[in-house]
TIKELUM-191747 format. One record per residue: z, x, y of N, C-alpha, C in turn. Coordinates in nm, 2 decimals, always signed. Each point is the difference from the previous one (the first is absolute). Layout:
+--------+--------+--------+--------+--------+--------+--------+--------+--------+
|    n.z |    n.x |    n.y |   ca.z |   ca.x |   ca.y |    c.z |    c.x |    c.y |
+--------+--------+--------+--------+--------+--------+--------+--------+--------+
|      Z |      X |      Y |      Z |      X |      Y |      Z |      X |      Y |
...
+--------+--------+--------+--------+--------+--------+--------+--------+--------+
END
This chain:
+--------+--------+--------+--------+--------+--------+--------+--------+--------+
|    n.z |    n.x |    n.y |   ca.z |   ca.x |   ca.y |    c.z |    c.x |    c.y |
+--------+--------+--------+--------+--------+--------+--------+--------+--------+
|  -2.12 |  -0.31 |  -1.24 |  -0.08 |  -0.09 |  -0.08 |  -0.15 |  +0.04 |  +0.00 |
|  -0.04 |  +0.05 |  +0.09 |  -0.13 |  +0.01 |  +0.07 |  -0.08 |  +0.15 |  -0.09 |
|  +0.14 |  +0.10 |  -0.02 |  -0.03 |  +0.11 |  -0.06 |  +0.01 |  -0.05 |  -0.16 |
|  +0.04 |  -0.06 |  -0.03 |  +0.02 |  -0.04 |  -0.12 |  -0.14 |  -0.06 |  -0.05 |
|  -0.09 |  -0.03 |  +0.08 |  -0.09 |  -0.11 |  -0.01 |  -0.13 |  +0.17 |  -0.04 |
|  -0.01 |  +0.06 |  +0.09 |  -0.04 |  +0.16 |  -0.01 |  +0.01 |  +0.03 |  -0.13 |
|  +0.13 |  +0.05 |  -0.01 |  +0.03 |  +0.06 |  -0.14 |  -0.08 |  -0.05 |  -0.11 |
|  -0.02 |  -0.14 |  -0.01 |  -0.02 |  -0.08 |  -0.09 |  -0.17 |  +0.00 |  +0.00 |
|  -0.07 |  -0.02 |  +0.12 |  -0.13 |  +0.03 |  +0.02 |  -0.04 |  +0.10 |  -0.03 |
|  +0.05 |  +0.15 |  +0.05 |  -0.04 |  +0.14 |  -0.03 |  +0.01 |  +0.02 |  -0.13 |
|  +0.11 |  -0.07 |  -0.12 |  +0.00 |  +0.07 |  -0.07 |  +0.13 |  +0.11 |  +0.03 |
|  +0.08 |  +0.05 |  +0.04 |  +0.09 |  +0.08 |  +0.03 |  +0.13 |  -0.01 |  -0.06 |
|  +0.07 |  +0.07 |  -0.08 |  +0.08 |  +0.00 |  -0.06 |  +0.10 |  +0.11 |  +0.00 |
|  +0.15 |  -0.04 |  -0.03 |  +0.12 |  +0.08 |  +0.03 |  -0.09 |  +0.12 |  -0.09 |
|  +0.09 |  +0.14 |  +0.08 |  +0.10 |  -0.01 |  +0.07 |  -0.09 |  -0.01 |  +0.17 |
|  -0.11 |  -0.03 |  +0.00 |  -0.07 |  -0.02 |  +0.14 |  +0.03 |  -0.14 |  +0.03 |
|  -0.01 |  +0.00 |  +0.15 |  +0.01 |  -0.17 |  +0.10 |  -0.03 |  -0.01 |  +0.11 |
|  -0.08 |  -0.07 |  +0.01 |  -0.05 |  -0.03 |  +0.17 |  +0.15 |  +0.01 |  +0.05 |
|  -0.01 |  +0.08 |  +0.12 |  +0.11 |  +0.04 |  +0.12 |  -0.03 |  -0.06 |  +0.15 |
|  -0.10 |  -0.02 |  +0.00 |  -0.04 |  -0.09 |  +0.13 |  -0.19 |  -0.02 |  -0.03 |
|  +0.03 |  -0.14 |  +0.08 |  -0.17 |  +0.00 |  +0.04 |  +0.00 |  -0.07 |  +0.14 |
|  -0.13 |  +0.09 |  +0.06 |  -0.03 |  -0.02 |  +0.15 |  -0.14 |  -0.05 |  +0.02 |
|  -0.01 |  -0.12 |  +0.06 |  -0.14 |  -0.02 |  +0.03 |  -0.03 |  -0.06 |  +0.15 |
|  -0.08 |  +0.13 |  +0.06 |  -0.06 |  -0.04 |  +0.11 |  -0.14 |  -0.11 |  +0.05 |
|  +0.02 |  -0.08 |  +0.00 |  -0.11 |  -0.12 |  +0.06 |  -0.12 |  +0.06 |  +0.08 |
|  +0.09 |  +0.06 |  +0.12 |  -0.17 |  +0.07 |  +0.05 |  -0.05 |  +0.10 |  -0.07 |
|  +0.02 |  +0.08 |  -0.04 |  -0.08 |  +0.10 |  -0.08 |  -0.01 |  -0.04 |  -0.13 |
|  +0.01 |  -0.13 |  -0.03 |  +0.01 |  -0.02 |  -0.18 |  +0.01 |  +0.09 |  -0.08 |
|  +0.12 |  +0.09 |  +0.02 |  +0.03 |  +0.06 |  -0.11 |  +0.17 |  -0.03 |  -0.05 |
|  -0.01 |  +0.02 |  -0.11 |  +0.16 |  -0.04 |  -0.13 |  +0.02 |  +0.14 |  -0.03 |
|  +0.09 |  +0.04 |  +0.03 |  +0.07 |  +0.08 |  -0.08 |  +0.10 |  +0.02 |  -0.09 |
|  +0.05 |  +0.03 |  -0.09 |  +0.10 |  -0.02 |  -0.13 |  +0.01 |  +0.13 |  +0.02 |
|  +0.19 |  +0.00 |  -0.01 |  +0.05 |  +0.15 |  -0.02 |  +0.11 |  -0.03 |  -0.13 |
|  -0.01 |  +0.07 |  -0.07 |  +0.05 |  +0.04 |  -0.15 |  +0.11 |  +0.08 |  -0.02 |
|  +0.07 |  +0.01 |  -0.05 |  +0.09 |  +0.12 |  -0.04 |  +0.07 |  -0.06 |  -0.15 |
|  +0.10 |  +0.11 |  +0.02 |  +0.02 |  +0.06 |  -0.19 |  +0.18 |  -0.05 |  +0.02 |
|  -0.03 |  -0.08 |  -0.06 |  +0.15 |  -0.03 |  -0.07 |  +0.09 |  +0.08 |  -0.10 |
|  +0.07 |  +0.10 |  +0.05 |  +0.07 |  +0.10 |  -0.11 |  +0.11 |  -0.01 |  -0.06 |
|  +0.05 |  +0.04 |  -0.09 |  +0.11 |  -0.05 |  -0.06 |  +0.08 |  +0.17 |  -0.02 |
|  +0.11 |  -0.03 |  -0.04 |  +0.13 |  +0.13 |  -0.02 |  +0.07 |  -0.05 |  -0.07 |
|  +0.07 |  +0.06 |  -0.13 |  +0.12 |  -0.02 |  -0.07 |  +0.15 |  +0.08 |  +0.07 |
|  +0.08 |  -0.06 |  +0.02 |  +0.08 |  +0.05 |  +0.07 |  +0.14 |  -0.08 |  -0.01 |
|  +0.06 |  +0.10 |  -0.09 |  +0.14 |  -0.06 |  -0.04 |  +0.01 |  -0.12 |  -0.05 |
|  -0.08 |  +0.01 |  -0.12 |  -0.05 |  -0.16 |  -0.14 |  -0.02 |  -0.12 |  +0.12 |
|  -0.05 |  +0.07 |  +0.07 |  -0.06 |  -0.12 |  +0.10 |  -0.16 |  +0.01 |  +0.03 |
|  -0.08 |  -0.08 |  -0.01 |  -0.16 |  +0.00 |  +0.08 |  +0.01 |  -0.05 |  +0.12 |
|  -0.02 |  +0.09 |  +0.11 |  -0.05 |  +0.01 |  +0.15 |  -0.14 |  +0.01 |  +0.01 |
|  -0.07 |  -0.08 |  +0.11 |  -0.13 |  -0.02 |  +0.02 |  -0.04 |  +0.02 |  +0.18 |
|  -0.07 |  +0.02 |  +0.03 |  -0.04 |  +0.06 |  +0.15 |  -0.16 |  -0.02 |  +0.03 |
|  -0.02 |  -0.03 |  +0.10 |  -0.17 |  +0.00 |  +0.02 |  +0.01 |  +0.09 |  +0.10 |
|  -0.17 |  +0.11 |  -0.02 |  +0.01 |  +0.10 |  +0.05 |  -0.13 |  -0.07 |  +0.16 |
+--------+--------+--------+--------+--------+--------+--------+--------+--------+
END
């Protein structure tokens, strides 16, 4: 839900997606890590994978 809330703020759109976010308190820093949603045709079927 929380990444969804990201996506939506950043601006970020398929085939990218927030894949985690980390935020440390004492050092106040957020980090967002991203990756690529890929897709394959494979036997009249669509398969999808995050890398």
């Amino acid at each position: 839900m929380m990444n969804n809330l990201f996506e939506k703020a950043l601006s970020i759109n398929p085939p990218w997606f927030v894949k985690e976010i980390r935020f440390d308190e004492r050092q106040k820093k957020l980090d967002i890590f991203m990756a690529l949603r890929r897709f394959e045709w494979a036997g009249g079927s669509l398969r999808s994978w995050s890398s």
